[in-house]
NUKOLVEX-103341 format. One record per residue: residue number from 1; z, y, x of N, C-alpha, C, O, CB in turn; residue in three letters. Coordinates in nm, 2 decimals, decimal comma, padded with zeros to 4 digits. Each point is the difference from the previous one (the first is absolute). Glycine has a CB too. Layout:
<recs>
<rec pos="NUM" n_pz="Z" n_py="Y" n_px="X" ca_pz="Z" ca_py="Y" ca_px="X" c_pz="Z" c_py="Y" c_px="X" o_pz="Z" o_py="Y" o_px="X" cb_pz="Z" cb_py="Y" cb_px="X" code="ALA"/>
...
</recs>
This chain:
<recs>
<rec pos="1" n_pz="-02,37" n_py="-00,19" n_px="02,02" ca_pz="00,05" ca_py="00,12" ca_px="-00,07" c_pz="00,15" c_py="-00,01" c_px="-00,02" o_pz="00,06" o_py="-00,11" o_px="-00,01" cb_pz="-00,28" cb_py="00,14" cb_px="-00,11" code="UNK"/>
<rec pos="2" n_pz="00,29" n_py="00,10" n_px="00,13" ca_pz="00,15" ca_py="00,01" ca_px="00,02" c_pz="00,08" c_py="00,01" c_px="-00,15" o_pz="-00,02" o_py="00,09" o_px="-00,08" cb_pz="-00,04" cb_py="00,03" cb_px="00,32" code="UNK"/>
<rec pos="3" n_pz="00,15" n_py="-00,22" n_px="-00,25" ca_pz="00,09" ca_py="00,03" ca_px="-00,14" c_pz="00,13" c_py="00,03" c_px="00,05" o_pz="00,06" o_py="-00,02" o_px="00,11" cb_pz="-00,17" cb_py="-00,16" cb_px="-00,29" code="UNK"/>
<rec pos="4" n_pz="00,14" n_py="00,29" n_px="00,01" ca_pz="00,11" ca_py="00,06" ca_px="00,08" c_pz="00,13" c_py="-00,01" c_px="-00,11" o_pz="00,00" o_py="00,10" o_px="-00,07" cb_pz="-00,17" cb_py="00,07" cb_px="00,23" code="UNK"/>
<rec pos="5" n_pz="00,25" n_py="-00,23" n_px="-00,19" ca_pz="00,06" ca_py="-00,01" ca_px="-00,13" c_pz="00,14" c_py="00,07" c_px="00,02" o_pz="00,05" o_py="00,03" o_px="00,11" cb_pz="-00,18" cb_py="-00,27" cb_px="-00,19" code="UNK"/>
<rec pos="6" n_pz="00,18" n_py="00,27" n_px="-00,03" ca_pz="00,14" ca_py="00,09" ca_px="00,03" c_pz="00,05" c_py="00,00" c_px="-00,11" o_pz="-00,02" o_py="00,10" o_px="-00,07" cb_pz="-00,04" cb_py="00,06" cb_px="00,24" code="UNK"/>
<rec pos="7" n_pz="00,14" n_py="-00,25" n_px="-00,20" ca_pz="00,09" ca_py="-00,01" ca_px="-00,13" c_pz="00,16" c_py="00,06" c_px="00,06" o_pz="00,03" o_py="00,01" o_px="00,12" cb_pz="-00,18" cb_py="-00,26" cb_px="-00,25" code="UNK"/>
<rec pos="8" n_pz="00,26" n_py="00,30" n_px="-00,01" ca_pz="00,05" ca_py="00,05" ca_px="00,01" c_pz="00,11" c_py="-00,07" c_px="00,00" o_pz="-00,01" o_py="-00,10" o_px="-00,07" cb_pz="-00,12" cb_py="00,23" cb_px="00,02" code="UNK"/>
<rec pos="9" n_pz="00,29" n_py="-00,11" n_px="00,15" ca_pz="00,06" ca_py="-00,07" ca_px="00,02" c_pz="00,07" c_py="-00,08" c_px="-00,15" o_pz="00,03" o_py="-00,12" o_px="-00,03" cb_pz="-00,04" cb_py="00,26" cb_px="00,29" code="UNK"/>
<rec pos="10" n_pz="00,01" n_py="-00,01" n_px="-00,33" ca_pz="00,07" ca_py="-00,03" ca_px="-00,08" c_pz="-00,04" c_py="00,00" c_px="-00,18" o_pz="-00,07" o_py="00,10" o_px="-00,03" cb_pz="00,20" cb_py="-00,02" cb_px="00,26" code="UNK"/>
<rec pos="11" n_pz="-00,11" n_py="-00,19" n_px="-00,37" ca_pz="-00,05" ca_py="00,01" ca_px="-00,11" c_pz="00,02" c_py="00,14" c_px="-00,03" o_pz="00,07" o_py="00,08" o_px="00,07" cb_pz="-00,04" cb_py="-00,32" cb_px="-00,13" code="UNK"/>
<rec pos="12" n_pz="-00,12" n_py="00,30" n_px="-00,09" ca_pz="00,03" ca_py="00,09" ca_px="-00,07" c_pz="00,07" c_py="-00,03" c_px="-00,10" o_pz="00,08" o_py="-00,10" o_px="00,02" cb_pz="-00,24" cb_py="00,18" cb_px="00,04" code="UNK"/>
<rec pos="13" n_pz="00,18" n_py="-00,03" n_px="-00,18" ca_pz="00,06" ca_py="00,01" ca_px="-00,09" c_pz="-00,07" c_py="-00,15" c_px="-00,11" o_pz="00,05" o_py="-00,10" o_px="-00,07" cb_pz="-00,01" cb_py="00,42" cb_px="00,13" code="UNK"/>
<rec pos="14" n_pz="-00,13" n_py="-00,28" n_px="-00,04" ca_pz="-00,07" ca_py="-00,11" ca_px="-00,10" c_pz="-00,05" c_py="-00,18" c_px="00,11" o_pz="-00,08" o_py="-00,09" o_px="-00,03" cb_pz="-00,06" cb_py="00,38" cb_px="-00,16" code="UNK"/>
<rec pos="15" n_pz="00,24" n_py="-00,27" n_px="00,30" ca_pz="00,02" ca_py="-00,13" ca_px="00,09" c_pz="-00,07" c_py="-00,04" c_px="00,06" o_pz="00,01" o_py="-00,10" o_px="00,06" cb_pz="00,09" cb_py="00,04" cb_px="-00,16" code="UNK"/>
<rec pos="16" n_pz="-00,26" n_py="00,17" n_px="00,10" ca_pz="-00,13" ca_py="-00,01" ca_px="00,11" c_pz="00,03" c_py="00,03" c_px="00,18" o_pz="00,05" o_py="00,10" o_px="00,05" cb_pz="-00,19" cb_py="00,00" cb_px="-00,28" code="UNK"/>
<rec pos="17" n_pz="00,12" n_py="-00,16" n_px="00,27" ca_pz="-00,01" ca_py="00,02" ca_px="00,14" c_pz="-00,14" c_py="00,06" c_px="00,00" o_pz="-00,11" o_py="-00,06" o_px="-00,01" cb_pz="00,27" cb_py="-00,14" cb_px="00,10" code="UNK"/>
<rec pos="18" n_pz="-00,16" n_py="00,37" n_px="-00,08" ca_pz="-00,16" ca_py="00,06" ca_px="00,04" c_pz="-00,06" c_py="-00,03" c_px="00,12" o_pz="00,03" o_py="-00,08" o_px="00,08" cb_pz="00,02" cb_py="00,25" cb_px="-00,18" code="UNK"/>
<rec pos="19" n_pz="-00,15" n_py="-00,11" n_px="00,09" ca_pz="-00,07" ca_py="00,01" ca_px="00,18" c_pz="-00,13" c_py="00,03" c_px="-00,03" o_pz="-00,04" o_py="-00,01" o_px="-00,11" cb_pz="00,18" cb_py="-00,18" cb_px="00,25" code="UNK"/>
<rec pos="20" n_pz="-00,23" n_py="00,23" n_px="-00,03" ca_pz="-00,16" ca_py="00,04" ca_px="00,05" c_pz="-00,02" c_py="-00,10" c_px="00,09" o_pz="00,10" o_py="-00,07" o_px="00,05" cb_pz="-00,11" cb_py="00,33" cb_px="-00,07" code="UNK"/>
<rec pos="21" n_pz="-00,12" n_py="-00,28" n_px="00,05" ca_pz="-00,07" ca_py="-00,04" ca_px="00,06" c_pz="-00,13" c_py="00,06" c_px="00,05" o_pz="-00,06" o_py="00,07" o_px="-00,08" cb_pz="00,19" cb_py="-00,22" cb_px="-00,02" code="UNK"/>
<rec pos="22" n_pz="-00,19" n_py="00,14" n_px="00,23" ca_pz="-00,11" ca_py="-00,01" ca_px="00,04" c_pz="-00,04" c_py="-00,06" c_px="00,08" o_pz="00,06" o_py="-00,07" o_px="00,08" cb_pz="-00,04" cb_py="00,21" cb_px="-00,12" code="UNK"/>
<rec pos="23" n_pz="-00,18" n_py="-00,12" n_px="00,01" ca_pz="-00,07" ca_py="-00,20" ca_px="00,03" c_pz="-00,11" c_py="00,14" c_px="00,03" o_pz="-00,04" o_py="00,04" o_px="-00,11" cb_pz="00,13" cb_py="-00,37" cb_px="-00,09" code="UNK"/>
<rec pos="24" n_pz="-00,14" n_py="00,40" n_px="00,32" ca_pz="-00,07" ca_py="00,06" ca_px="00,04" c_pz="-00,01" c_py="00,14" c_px="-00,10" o_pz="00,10" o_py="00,07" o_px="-00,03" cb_pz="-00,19" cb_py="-00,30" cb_px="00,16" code="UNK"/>
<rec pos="25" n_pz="-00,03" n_py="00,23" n_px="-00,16" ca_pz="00,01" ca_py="00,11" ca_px="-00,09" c_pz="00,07" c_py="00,01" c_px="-00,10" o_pz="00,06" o_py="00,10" o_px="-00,05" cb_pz="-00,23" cb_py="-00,10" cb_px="00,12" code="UNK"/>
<rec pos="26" n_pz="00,15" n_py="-00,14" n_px="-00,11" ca_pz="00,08" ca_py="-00,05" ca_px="-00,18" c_pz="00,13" c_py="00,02" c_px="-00,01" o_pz="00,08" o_py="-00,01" o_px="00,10" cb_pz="-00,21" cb_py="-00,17" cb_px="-00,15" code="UNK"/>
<rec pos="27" n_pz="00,17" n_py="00,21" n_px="-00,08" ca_pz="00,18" ca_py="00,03" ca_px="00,00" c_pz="00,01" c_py="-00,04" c_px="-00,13" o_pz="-00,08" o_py="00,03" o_px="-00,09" cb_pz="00,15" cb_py="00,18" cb_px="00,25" code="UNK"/>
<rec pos="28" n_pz="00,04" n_py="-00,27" n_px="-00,17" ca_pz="00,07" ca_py="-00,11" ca_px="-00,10" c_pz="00,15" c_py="00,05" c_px="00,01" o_pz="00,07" o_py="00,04" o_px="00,10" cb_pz="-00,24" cb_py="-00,29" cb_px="-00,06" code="UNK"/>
<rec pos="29" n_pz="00,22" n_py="00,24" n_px="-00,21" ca_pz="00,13" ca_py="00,02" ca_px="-00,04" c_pz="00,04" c_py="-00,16" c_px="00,04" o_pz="-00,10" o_py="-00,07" o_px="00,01" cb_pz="00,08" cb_py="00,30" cb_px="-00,23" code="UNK"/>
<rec pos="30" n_pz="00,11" n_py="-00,28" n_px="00,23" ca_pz="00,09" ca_py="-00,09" ca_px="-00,02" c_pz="00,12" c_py="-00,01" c_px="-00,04" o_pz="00,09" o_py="00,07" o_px="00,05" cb_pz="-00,20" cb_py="-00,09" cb_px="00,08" code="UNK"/>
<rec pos="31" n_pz="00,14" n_py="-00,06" n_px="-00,23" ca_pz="00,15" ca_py="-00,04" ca_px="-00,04" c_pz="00,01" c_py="-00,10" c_px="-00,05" o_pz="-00,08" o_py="-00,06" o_px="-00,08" cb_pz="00,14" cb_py="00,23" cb_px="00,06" code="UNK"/>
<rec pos="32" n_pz="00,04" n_py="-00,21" n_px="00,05" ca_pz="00,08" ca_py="-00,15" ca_px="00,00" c_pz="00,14" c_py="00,02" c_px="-00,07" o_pz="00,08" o_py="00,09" o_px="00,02" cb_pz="-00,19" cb_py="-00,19" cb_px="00,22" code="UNK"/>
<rec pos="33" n_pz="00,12" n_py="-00,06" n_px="-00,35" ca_pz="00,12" ca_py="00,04" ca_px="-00,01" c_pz="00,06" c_py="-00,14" c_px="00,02" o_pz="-00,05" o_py="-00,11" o_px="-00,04" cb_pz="00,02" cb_py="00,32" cb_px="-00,10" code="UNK"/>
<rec pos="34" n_pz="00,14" n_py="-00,18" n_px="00,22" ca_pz="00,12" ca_py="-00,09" ca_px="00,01" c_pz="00,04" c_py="-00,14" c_px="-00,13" o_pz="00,01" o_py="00,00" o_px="-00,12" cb_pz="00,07" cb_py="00,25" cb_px="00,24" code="UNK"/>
<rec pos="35" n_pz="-00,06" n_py="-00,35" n_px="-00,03" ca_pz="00,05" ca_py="-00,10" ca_px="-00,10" c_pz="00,11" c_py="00,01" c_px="-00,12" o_pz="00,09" o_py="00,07" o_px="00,04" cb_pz="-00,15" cb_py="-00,16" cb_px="00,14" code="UNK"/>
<rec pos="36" n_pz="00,09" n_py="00,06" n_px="-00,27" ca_pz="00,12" ca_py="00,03" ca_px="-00,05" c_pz="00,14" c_py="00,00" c_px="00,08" o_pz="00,10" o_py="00,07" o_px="-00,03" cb_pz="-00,24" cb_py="-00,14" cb_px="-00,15" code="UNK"/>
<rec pos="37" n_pz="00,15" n_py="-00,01" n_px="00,26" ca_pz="00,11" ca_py="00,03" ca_px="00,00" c_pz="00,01" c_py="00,10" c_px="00,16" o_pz="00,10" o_py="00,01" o_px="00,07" cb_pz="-00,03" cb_py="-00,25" cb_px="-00,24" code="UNK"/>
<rec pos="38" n_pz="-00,18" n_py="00,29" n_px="00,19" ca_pz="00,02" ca_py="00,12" ca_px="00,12" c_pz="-00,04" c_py="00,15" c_px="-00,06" o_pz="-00,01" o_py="00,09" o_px="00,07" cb_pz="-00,04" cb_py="-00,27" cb_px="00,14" code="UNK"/>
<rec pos="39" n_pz="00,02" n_py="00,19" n_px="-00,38" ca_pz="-00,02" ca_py="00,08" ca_px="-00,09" c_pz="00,10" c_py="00,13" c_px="00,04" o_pz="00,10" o_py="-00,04" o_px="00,07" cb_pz="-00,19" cb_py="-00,17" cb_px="-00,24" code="UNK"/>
<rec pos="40" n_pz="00,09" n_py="00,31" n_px="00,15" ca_pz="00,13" ca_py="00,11" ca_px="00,00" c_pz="-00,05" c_py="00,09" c_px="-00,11" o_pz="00,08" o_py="00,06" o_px="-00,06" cb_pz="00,00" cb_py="-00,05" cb_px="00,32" code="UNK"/>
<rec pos="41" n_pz="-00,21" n_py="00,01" n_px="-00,30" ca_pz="-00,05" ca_py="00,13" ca_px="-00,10" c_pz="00,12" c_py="00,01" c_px="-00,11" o_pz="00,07" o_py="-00,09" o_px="-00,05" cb_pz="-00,36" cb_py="00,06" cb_px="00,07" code="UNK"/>
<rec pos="42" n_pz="00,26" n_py="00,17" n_px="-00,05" ca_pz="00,07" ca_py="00,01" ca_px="-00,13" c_pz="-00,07" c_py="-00,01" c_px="-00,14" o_pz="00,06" o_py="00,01" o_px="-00,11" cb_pz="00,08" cb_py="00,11" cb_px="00,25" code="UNK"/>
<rec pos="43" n_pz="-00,26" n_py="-00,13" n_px="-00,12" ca_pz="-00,07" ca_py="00,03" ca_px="-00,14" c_pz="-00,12" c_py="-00,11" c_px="00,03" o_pz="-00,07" o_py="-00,01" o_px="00,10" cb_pz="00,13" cb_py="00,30" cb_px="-00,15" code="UNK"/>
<rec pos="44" n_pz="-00,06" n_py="-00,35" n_px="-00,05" ca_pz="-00,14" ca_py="-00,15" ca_px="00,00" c_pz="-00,10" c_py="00,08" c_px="-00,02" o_pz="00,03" o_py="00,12" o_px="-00,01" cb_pz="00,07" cb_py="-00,35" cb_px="-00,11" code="UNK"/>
<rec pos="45" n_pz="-00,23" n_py="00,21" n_px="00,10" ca_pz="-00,16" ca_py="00,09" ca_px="-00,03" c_pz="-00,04" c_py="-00,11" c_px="-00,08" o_pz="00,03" o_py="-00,11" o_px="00,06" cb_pz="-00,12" cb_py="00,27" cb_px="00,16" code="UNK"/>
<rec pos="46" n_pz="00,02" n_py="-00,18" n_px="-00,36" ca_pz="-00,05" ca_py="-00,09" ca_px="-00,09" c_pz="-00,09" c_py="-00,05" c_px="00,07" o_pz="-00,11" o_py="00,06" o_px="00,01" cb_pz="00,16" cb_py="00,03" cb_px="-00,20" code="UNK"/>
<rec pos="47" n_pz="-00,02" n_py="-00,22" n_px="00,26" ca_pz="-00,16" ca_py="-00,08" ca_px="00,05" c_pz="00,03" c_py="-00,01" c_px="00,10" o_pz="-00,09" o_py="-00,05" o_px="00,07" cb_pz="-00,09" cb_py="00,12" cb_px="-00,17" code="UNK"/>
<rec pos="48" n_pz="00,34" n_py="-00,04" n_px="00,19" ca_pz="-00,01" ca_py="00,01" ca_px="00,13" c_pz="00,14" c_py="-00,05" c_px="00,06" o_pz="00,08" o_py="00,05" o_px="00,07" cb_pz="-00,26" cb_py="00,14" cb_px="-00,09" code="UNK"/>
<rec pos="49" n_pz="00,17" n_py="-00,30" n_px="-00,04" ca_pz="00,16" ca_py="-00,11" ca_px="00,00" c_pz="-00,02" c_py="-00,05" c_px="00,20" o_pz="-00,10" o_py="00,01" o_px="00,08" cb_pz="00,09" cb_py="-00,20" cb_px="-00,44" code="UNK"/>
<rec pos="50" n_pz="00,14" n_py="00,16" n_px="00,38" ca_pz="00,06" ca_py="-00,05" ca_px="00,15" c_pz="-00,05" c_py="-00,13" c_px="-00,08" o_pz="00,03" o_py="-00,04" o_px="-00,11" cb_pz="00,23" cb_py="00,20" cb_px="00,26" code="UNK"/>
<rec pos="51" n_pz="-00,34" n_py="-00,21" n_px="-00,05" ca_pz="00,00" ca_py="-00,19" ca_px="00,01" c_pz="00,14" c_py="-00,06" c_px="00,08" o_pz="00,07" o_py="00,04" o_px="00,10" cb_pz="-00,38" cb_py="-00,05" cb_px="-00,05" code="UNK"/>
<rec pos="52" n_pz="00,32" n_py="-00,12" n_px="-00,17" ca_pz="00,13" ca_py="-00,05" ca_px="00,05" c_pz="00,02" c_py="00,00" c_px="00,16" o_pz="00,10" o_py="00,04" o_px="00,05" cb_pz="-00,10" cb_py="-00,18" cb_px="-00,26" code="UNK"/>
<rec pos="53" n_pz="-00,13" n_py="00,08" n_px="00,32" ca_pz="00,06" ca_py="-00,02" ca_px="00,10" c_pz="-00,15" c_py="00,09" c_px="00,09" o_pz="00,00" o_py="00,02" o_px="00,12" cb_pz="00,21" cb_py="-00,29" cb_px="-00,19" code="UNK"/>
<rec pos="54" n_pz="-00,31" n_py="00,30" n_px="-00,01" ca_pz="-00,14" ca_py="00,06" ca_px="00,10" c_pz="00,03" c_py="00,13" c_px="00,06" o_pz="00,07" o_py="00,06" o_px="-00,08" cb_pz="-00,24" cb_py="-00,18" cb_px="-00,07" code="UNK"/>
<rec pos="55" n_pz="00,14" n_py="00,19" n_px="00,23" ca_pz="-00,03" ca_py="00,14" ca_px="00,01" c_pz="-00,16" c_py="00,02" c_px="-00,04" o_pz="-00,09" o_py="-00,05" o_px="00,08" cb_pz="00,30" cb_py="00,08" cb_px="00,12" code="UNK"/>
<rec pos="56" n_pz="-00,26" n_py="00,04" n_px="-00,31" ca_pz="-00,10" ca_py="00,00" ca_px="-00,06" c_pz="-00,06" c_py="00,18" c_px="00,08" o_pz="00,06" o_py="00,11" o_px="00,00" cb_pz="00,04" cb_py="-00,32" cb_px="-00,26" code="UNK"/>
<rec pos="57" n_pz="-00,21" n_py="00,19" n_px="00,32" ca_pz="-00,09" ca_py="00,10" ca_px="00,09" c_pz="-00,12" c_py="00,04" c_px="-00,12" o_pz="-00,06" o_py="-00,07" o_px="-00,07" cb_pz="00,10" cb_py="-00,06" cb_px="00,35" code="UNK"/>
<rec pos="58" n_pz="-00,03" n_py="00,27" n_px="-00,27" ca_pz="-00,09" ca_py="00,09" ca_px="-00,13" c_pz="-00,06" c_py="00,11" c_px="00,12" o_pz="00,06" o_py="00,08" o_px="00,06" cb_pz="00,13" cb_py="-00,09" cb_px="-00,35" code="UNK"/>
<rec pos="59" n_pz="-00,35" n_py="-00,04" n_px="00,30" ca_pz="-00,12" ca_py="00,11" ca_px="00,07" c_pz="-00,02" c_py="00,06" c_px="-00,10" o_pz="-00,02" o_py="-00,05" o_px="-00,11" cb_pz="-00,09" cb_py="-00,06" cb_px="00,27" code="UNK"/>
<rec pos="60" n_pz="00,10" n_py="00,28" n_px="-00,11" ca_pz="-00,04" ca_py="00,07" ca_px="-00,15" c_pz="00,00" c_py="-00,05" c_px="-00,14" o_pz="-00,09" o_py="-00,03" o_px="-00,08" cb_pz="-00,03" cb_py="00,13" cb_px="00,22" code="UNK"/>
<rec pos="61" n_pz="00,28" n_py="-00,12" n_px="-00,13" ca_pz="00,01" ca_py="-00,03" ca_px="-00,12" c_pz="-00,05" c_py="-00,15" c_px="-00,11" o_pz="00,01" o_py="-00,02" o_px="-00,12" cb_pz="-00,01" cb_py="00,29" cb_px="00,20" code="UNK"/>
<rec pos="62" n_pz="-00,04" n_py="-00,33" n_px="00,00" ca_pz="-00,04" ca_py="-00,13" ca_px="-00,01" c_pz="00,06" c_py="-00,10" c_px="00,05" o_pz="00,03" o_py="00,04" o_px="00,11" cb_pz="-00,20" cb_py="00,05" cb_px="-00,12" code="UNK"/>
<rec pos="63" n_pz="00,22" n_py="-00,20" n_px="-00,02" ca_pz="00,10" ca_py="-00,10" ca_px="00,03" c_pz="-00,11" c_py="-00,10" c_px="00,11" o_pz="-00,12" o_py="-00,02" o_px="-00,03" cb_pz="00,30" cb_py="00,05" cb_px="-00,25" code="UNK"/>
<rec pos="64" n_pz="-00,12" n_py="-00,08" n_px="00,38" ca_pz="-00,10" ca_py="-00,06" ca_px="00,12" c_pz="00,04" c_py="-00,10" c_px="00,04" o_pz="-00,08" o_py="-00,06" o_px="00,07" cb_pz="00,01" cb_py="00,22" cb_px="-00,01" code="UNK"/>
<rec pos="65" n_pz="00,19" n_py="-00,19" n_px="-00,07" ca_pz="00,09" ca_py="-00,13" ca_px="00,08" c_pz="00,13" c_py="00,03" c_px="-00,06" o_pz="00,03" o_py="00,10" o_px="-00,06" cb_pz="-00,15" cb_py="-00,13" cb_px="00,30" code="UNK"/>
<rec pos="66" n_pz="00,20" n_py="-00,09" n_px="-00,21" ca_pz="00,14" ca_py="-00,04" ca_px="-00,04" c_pz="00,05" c_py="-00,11" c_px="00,15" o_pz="-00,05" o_py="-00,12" o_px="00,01" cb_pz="-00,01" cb_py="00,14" cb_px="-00,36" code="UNK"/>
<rec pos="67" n_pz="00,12" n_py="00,01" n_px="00,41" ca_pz="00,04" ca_py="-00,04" ca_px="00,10" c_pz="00,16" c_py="-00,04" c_px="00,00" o_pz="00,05" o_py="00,04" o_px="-00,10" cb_pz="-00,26" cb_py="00,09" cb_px="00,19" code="UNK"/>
<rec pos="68" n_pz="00,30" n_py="-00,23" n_px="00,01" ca_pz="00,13" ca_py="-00,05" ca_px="-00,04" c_pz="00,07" c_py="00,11" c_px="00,06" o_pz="00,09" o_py="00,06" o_px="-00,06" cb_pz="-00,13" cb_py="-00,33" cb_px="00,04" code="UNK"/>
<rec pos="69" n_pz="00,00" n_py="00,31" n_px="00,20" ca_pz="00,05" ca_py="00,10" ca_px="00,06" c_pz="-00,08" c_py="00,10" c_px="00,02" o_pz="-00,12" o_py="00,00" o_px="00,01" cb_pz="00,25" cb_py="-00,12" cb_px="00,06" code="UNK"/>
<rec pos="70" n_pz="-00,03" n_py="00,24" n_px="-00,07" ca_pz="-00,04" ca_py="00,18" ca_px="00,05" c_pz="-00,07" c_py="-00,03" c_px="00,12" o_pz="-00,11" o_py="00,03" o_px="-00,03" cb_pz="00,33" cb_py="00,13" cb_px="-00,05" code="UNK"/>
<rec pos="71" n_pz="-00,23" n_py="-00,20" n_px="00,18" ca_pz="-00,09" ca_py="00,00" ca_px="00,11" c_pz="-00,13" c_py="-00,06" c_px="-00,02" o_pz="-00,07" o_py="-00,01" o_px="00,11" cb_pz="00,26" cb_py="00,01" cb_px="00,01" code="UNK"/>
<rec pos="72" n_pz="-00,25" n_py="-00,07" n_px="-00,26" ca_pz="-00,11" ca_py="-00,06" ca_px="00,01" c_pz="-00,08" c_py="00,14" c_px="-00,05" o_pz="-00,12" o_py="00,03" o_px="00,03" cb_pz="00,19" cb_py="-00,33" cb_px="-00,07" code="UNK"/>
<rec pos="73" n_pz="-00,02" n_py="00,36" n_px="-00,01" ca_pz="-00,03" ca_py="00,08" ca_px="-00,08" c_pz="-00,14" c_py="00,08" c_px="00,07" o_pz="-00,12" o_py="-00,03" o_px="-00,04" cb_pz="00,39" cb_py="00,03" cb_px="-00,05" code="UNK"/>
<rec pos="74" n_pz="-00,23" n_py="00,09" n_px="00,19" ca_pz="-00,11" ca_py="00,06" ca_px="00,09" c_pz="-00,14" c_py="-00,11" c_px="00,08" o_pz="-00,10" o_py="00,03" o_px="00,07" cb_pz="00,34" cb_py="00,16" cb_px="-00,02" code="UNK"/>
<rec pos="75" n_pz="-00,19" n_py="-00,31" n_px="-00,10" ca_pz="-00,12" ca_py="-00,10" ca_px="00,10" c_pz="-00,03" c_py="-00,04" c_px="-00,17" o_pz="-00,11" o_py="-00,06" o_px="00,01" cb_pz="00,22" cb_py="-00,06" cb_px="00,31" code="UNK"/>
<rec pos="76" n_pz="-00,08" n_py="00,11" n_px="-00,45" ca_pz="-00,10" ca_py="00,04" ca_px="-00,11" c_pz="-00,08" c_py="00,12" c_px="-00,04" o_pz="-00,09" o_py="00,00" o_px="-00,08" cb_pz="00,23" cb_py="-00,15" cb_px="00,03" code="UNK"/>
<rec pos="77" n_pz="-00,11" n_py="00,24" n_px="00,10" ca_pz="-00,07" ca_py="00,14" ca_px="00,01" c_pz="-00,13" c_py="-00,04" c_px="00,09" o_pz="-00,11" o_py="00,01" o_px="-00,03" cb_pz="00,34" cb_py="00,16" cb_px="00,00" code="UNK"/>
<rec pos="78" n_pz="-00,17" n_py="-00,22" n_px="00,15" ca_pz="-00,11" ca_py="-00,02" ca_px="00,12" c_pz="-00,12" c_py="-00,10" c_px="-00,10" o_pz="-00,12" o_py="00,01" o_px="00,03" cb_pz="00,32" cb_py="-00,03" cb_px="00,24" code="UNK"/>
<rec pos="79" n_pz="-00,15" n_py="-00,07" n_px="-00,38" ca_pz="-00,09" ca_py="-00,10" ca_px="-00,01" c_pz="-00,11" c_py="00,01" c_px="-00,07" o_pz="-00,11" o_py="-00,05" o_px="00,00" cb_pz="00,28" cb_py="-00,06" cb_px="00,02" code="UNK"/>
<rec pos="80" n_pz="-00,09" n_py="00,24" n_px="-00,12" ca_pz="-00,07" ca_py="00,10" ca_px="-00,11" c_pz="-00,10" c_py="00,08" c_px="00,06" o_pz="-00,10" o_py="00,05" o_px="-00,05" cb_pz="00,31" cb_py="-00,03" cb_px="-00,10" code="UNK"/>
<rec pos="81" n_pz="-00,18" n_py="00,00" n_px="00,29" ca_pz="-00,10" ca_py="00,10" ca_px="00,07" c_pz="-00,12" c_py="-00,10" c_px="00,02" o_pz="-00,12" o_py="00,03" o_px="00,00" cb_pz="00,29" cb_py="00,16" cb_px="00,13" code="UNK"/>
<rec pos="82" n_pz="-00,11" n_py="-00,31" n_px="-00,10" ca_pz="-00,14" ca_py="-00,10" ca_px="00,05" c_pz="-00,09" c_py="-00,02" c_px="-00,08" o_pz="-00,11" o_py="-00,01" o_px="00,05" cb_pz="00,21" cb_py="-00,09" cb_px="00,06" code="UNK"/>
<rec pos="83" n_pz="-00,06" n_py="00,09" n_px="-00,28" ca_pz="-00,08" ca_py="-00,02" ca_px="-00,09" c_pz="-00,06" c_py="00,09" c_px="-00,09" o_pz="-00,05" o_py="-00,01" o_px="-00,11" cb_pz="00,16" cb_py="-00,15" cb_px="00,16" code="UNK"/>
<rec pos="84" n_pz="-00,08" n_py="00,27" n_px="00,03" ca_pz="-00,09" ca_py="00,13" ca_px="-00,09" c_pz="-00,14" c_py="00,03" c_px="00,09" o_pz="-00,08" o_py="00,08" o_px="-00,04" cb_pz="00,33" cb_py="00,07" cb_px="-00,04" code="UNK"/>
</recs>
């Protein structure tokens, strides 16, 4: 089955990196946010702090992995698909 992920080049306001996904039929929000110190938002969300050095990955809205680099990122999504 075909996944299809498409995050946005760039953070929002509140320092999420968005994006969709599809994993065949299924479709998943994704966002991630940046380590602190690759942070840019202007406004923090209560509960939703930059890890000093993780990029922390949120499936609908659910927190799933914390990884060191942005590129592990989409092969923890893949891992989350394995274990559903």
């Amino acid at each position: 089955m075909e996944t299809n992920i498409g995050l946005k080049p760039l953070p929002d306001g509140y320092g999420f990196i968005y994006g969709q996904a599809w994993h065949g039929e299924q479709h998943f929000t994704i966002n991630v946010m940046p380590p602190a110190s690759q942070w840019t938002g202007q406004y923090k969300l209560e509960g939703y702090e930059p890890h000093e050095t993780d990029w922390i990955l949120y499936v609908d809205g659910e927190e799933i992995a914390r990884v060191r680099e942005r590129s592990a990122v989409e092969a923890m999504f893949q891992k989350f698909l394995q274990g559903r």
